[in-house]
C-alpha positions in Angstrom: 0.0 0.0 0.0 1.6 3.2 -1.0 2.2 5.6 2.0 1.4 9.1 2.5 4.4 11.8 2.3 5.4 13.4 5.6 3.1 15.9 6.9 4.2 18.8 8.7 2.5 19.4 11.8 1.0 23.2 12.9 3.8 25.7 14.6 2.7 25.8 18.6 -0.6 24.4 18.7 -1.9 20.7 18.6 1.6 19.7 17.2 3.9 17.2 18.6 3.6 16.8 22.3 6.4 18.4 24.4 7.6 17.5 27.4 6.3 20.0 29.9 7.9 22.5 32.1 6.7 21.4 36.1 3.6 18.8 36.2 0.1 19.7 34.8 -2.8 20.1 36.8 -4.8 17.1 35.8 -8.8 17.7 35.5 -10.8 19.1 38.1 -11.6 16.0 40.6 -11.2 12.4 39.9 -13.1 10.2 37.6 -16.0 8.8 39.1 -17.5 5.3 39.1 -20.9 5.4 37.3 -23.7 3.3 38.5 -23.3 -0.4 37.5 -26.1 -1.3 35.2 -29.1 -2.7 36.3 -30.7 -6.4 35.9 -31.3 -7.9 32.3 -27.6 -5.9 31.0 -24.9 -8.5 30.0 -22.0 -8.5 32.7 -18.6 -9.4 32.5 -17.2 -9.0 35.7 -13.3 -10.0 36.1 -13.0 -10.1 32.3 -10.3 -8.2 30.3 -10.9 -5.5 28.5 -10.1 -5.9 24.5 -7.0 -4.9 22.4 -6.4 -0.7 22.8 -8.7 -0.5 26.2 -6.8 -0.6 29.7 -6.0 -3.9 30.9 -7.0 -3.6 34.5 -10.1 -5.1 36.4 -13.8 -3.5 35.0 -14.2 -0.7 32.6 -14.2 2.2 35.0 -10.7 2.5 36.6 -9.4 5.1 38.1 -6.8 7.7 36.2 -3.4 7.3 37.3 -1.0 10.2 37.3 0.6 12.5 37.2 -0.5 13.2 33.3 2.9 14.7 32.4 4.7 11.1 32.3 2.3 10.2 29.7 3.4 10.2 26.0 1.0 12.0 24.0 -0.3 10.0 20.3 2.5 11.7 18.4 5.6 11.4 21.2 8.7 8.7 20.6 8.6 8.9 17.4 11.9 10.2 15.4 11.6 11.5 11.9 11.8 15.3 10.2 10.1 16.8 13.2 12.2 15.5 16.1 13.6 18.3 18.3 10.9 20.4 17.4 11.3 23.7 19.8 8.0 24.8 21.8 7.2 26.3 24.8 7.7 22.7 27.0 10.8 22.0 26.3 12.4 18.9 23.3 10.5 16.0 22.4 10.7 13.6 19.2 8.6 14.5 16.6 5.0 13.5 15.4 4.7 11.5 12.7 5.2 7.3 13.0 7.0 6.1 9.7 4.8 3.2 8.0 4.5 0.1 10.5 2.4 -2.8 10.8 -0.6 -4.2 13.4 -1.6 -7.2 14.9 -4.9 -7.0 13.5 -6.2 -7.5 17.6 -10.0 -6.9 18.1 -11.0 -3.3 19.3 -13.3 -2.9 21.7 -17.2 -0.7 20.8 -19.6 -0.3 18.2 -22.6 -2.1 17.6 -24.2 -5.1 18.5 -27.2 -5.8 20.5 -27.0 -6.1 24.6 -28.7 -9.6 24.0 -25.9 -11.3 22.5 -24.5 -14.4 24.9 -21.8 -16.0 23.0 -19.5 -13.0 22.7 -17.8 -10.5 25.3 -19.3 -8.0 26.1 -17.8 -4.9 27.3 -20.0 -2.5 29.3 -18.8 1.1 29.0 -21.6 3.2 29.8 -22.4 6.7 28.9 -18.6 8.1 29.7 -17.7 12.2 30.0 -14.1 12.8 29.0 -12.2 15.8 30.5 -9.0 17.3 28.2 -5.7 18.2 29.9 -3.3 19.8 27.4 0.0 18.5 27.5 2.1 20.6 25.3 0.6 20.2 21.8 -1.0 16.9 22.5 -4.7 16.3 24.4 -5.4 14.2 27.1 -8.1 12.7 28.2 -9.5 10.7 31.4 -12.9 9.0 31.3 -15.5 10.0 33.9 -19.3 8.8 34.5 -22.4 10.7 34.0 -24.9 8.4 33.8 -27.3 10.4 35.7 -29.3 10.9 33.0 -29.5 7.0 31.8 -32.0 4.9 34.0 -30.6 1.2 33.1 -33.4 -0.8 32.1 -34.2 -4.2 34.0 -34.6 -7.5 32.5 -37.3 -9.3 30.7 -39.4 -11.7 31.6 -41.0 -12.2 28.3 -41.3 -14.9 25.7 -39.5 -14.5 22.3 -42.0 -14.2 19.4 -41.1 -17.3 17.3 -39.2 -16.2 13.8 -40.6 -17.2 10.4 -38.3 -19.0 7.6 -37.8 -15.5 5.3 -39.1 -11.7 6.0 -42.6 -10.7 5.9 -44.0 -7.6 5.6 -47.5 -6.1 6.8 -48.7 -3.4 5.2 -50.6 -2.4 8.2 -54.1 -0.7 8.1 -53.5 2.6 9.6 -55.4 1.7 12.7 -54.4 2.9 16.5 -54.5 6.4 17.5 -50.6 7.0 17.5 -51.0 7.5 21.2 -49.7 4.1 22.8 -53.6 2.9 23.2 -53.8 5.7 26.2 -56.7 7.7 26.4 -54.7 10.7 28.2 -55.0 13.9 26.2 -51.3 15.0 26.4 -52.0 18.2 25.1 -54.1 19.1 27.6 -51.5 21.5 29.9 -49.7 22.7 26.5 -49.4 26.4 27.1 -49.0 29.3 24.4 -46.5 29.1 22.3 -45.2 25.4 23.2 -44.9 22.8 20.6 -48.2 19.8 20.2 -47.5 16.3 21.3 -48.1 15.2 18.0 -48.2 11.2 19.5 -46.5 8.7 21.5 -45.7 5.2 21.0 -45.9 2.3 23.0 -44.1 -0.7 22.6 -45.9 -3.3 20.4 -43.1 -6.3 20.1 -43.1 -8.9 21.8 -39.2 -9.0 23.3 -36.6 -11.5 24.9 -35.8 -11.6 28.3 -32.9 -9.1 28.3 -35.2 -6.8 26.2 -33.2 -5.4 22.6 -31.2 -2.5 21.3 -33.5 -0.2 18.9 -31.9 0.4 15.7 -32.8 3.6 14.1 -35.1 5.9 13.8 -35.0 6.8 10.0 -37.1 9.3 8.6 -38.0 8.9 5.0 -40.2 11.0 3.6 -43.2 10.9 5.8 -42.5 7.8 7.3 -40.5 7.0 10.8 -38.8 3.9 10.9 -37.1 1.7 14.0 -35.6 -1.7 14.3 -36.3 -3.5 17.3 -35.2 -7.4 18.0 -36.8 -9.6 14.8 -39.2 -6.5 13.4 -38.4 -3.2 11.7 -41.8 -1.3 11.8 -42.9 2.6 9.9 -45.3 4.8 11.4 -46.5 8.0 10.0 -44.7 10.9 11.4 -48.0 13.3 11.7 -50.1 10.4 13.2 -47.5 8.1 14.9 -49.7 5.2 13.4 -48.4 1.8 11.8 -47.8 2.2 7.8 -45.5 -1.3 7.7 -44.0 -3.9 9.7 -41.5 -6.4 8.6 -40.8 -9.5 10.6 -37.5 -10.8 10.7 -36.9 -14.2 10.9 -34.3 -14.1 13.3 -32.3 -11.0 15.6 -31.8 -7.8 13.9 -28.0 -7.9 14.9 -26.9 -4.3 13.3 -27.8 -1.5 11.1 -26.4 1.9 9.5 -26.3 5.1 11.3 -28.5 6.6 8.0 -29.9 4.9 5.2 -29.2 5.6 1.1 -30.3 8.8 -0.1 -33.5 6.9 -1.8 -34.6 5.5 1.1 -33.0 1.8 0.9 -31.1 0.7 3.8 -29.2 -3.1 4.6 -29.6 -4.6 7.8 -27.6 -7.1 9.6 -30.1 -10.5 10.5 -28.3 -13.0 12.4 -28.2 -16.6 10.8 -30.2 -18.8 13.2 -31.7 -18.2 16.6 -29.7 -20.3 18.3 -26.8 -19.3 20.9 -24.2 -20.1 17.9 -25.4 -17.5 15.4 -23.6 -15.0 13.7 -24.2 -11.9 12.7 -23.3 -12.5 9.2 -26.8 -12.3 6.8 -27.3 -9.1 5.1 -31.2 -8.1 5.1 -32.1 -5.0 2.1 -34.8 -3.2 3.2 -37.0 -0.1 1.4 -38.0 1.7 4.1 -40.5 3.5 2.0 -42.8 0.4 1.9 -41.3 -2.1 4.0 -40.7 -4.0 1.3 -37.9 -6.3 1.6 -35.3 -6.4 -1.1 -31.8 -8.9 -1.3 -30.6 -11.0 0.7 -27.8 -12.6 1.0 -25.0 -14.0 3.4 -21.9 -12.2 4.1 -18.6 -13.3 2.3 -16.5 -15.3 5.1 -12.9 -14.4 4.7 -11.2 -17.0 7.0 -11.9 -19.7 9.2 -11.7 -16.8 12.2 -14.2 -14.8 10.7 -17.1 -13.5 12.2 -15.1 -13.5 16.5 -17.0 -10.2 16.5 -20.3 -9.0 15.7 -20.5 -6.2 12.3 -21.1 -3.0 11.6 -22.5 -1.0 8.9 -22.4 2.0 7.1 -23.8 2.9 3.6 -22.0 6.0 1.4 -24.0 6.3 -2.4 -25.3 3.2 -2.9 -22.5 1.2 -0.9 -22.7 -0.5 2.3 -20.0 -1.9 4.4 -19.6 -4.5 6.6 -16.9 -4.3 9.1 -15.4 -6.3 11.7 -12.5 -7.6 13.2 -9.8 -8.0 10.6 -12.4 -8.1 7.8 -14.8 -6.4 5.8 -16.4 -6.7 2.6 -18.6 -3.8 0.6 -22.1 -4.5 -1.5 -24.0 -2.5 -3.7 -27.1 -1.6 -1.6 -29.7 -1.3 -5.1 -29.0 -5.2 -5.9 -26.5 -6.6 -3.2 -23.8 -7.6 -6.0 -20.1 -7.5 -3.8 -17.9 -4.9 -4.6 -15.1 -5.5 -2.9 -13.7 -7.4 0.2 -10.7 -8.2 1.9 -7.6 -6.3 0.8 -4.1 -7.2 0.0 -1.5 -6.0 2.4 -0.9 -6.1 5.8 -3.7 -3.4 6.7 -7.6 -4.2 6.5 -10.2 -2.1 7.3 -12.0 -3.0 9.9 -15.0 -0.2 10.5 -16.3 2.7 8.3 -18.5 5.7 8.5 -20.1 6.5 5.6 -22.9 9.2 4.0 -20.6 11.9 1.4 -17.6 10.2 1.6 -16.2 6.8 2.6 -14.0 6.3 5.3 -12.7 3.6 6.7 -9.9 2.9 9.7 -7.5 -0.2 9.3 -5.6 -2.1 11.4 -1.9 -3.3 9.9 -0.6 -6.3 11.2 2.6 -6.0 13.6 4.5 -8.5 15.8 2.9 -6.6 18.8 -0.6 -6.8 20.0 0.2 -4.4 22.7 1.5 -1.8 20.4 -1.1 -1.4 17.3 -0.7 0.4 14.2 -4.1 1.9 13.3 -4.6 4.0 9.5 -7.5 6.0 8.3 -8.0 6.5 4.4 -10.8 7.8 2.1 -11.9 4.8 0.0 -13.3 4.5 -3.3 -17.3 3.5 -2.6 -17.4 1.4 -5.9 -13.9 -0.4 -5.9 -12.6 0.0 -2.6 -8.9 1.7 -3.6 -7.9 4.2 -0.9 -7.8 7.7 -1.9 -5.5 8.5 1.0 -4.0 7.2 3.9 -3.3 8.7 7.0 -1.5 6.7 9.7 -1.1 7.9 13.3 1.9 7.4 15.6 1.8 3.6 17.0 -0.1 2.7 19.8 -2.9 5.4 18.6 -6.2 3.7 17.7 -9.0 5.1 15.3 -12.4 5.1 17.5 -14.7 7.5 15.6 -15.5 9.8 12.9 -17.4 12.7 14.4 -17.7 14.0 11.2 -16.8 13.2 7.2 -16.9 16.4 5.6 -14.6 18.1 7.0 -13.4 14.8 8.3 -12.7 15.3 11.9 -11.7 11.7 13.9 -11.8 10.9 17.6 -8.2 8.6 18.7 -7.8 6.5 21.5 -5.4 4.9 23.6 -6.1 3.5 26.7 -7.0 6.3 29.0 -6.1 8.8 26.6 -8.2 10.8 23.7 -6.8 12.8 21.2 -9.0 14.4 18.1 -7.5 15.3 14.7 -9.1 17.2 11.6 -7.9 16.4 8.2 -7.7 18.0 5.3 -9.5 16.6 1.6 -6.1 15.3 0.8 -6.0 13.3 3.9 -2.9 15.2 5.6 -3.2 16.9 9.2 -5.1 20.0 9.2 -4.8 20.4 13.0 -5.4 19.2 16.5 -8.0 19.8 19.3 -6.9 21.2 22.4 -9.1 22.4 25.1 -8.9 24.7 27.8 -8.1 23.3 31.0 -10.6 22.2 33.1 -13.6 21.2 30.3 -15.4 17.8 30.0 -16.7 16.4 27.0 -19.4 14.2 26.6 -20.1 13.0 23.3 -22.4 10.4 22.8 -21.8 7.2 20.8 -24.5 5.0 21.2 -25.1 1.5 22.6 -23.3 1.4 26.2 -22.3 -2.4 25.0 -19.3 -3.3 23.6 -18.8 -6.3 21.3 -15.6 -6.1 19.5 -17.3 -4.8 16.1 -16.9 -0.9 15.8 -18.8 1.1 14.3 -17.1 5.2 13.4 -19.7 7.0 12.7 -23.4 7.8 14.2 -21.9 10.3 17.4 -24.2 13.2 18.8 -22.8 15.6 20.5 -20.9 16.9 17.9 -21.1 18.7 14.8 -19.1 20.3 12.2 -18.9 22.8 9.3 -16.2 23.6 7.2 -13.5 25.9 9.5 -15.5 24.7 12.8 -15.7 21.9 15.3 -19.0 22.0 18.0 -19.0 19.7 21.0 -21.0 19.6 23.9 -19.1 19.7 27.3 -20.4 16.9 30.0 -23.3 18.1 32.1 -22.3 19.9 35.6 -23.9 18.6 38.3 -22.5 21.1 41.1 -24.9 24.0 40.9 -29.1 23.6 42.1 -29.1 21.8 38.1 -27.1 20.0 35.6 -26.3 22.3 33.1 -23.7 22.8 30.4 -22.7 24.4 27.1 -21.3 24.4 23.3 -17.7 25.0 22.4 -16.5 25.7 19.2 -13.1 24.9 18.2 -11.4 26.4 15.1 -10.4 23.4 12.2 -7.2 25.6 11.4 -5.6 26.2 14.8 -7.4 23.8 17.2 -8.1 25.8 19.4 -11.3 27.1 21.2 -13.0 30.1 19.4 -15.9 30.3 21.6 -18.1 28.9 24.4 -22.0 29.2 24.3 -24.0 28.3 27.4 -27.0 25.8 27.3 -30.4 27.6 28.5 -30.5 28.2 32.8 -30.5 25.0 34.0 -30.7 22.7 30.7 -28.4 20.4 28.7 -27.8 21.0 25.5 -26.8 18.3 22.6 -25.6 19.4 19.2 -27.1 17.2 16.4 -25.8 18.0 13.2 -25.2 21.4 11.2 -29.1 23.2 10.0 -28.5 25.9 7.7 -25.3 27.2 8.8 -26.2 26.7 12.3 -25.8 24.3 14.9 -28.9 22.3 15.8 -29.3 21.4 19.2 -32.0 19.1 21.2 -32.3 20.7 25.0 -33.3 18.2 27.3 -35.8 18.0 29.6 -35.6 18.6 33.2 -37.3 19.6 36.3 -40.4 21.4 35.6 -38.8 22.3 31.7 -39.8 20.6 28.8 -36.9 19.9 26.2 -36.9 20.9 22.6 -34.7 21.6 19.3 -32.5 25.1 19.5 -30.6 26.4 16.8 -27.2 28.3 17.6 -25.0 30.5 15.3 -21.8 29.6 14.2 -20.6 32.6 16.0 -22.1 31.5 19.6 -24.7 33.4 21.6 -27.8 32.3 23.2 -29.5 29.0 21.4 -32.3 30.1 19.5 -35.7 27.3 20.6 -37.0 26.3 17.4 -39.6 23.4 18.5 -40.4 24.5 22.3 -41.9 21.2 24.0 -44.2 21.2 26.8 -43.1 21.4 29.8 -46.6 19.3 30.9 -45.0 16.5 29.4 -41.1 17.0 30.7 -41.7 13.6 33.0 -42.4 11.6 30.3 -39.6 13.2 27.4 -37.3 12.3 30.5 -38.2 8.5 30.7 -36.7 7.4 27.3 -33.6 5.8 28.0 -30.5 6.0 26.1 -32.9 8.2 24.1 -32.2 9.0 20.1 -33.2 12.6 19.3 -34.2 13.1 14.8 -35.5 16.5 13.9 -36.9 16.6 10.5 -39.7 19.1 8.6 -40.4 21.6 11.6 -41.0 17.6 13.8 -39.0 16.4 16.8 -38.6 12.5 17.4 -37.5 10.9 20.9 -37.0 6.9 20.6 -35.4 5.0 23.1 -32.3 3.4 22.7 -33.1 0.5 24.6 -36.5 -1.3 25.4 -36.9 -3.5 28.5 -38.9 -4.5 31.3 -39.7 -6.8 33.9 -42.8 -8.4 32.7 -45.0 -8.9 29.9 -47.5 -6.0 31.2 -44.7 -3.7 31.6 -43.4 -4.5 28.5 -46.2 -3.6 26.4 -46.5 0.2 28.7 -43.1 1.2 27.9 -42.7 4.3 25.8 -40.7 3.8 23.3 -41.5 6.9 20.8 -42.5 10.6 20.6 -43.1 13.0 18.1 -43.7 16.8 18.4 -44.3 19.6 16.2 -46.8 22.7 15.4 
């Protein structure tokens, strides 16, 4: 694989890491242990963590110090840039010359909390705080589960799969408020948004209760995944349009679907304990029609040790995983590519404008991994570019594709790059000391497949990068607030408080501005907030009531989609103790004017 040239990094910025002058204050307070999840999560007390996590008993240890004997992801490493001068002193240059990786599993992504046969690595809803350390960032995980209920376990039989998909067209029956006869409008005051409906849950669940995968909205249809059914309801009425059963676990599924609607699912390929992730489900989520199918290409007797991920760019979708991947056409499921030549394979992508993918290169060292990123070719799979950080230095996620801005981990540190179109550095984020970030990723379950893409949280346009600090807790309410972070420099431009006593969570980019969904709290009903690309007060575009802030609250791991002037809540988890409960839980709402 042909290598990128050098890059030279930015003069006194994110840079290479030097070696500082007296010790750094480390973040304000130590990390704290979140609250263990409840009954029905998969445990896996006493096990070790995966390839590029810390190897020390349970996912939440504490951060040792002092920061300033850490390397940071571009330190050790000799080349043009050693005995670069800064303001902390001599240290060996950024860049890592081309080396190889031991292709070792890497922990996060997908995969539904009900799998048995695999690890599982529980790693909740973590807050990161930055410490700068010369030109490098920092990072130490800390809990703030607060907000996150943990669901409880099942006690529910399985609905029984049928042999091939089925759809139902549905007959537009139910009154899109989960059966209730509660007018939920009734307390709405003047200028507040309308509960347009809720949803109840209608599927019948396994004990452990299921991941939701989704929601899409197409046109004027919603659409969510949910154990062996993927279901769309109108968006103005919240009732049923389609249903699709499954005939077995919906295992994973793309953070968006093709621009015409289509969208491939991962269907596991039995019900038993054994089964793999490994059958590809094409789905139109316009009718619920179900399209190909077709089982993934196994590249290796170990194939398929971790569950997939997806992502579709154009009218490609990817299927990664450890040490694998392989790429179909989503209109007719013919295989564009798979496994590449070479020492480095990708092993997760993000997708929507542009392909990305991160590799891993095989080395003689699985405690010293050599990760790349590159821009690939949707149709034939050549990289555009590759970019290769310093070793040890693993790609975790794409916050965003264009511009391509990528979160890096190792062990207990975090370091975020931007990159330019060509794929060379463009700069580094440092942070001011003392921040927390918080951005959130998804499913609080591990199983080695990754997925890069699909982060709220964050959001970015082209000479700006928004993220959301972790809520404070120390005043009467949590609150917290938006910083923006220049692409060029790295460094902070401006900070924008969330409303008195709110949370706010950037989106995604909304006409030049920043879209944000303020949570509920206390007494205040949430809603979607707009905020200028030069900072100020969030403007509230969909004000929801505050009559209704209890239940907005309830949805746990909740998914936030804003689309046409409408706000969606979905959960990101469904489970309860019983059948009855079951079948209350709400598990959707929809608001508008």
């Amino acid at each position: 694989m042909t290598q990128p040239p050098s890059q030279q990094p930015p003069q006194g910025g994110f840079g290479a890491p030097q070696e500082p002058q007296g010790t750094p204050q480390p973040p304000q307070g130590p990390p704290q242990t979140p609250p263990q999840p409840g009954y029905g999560y998969p445990q896996a007390p006493g096990q070790a963590p995966g390839h590029g996590y810390p190897q020390q008993p349970g996912p939440y240890a504490q951060q040792p110090g002092p920061y300033g004997q850490q390397p940071g992801p571009y330190g050790q490493q000799p080349g043009p840039y050693a005995q670069q001068p800064g303001p902390y002193g001599q240290q060996p240059g950024p860049y890592a010359q081309p080396q190889q990786y031991p292709g070792a599993p890497t922990p996060g992504g997908p995969g539904d909390g009900g799998a048995k046969r695999k690890p599982a690595i529980i790693i909740g809803a973590a807050a990161v705080a930055l410490l700068v350390i010369g030109g490098g960032v920092f990072f130490a995980m800390s809990g703030d589960d607060d907000k996150k209920k943990d669901p409880v376990a099942q006690q529910s039989k399985g609905a029984e799969p049928s042999g091939s998909p089925s759809v139902n067209e549905g007959d537009g029956n139910g009154d899109g408020n989960g059966g209730g006869d509660e007018d939920l409008n009734a307390g709405r005051k003047k200028g507040e948004a309308k509960v347009l409906w809720l949803q109840k849950n209608d599927v019948d669940l396994p004990r452990n209760g299921s991941d939701v995968r989704g929601p899409w909205v197409v046109g004027d249809t919603i659409v969510k995944g949910m154990y062996r059914t993927v279901s769309g309801y109108s968006v103005g009425d919240g009732k049923q349009k389609w249903t699709l059963k499954l005939p077995a676990d919906l295992c994973a599924a793309p953070a968006q679907a093709a621009a015409n609607g289509k969208i491939v699912i991962g269907v596991k390929n039995g019900t038993t304990d054994k089964a793999d992730c490994a059958d590809l489900q094409m789905i139109d989520l316009n009718t619920g029609k179900a399209g190909w199918k077709k089982s993934i290409k196994k590249n290796g007797t170990w194939d398929f040790l971790s569950d997939i991920s997806l992502a579709i760019s154009g009218d490609t979708v990817t299927v990664g995983r450890t040490g694998n991947s392989n790429a179909y056409r989503v209109s007719d499921g013919k295989e564009l590519f798979g496994k590449q030549s070479g020492n480095c394979q990708p092993f997760a992508f993000a997708g929507g404008p542009k392909l990305i993918a991160a590799a891993n290169c095989r080395t003689g060292d699985v405690d010293n991994p050599q990760h790349q990123i590159q821009e690939l070719d949707p149709v034939t799979g050549k990289p555009k570019w590759t970019y290769q950080p310093k070793r040890g230095w693993e790609i975790d996620k794409v916050y965003s594709v264009t511009p391509l801005v990528v979160s890096l981990k190792k062990e207990k540190e975090w370091s975020i790059l931007a990159l330019k179109e060509n794929g060379q550095l463009r700069t580094g984020i440092t942070s001011d000391k003392g921040d927390k970030f918080a951005p959130d990723c998804g499913s609080a379950f591990a199983i080695f497949g990754k997925s890069l893409d699909g982060c709220t949280g964050v959001a970015a346009d082209a000479n700006t990068f928004y993220m959301a600090t972790a809520p404070d807790s120390s005043g009467l309410a949590r609150t917290n607030k938006v910083v923006a972070f220049d692409l060029n420099t790295g460094k902070s431009k401006w900070k924008a408080a969330a409303p008195s006593e709110r949370v706010v969570k950037p989106l995604r980019m909304e006409g030049g501005d920043v879209l944000l969904y303020v949570e509920a709290g206390f007494n205040k009903g949430g809603g979607i907030a707009t905020l200028a690309p030069t900072g100020g007060t969030p403007k509230m575009l969909l004000q929801h009531p505050v009559s209704t802030s209890e239940i907005e609250s309830t949805f746990y791991n909740s998914k936030v989609v804003y689309a046409d002037g409408r706000s969606f809540i979905a959960s990101g988890r469904v489970s309860a103790r019983n059948d009855k409960e079951e079948l209350e839980t709400k598990t959707m709402m929809a608001f508008g004017n």
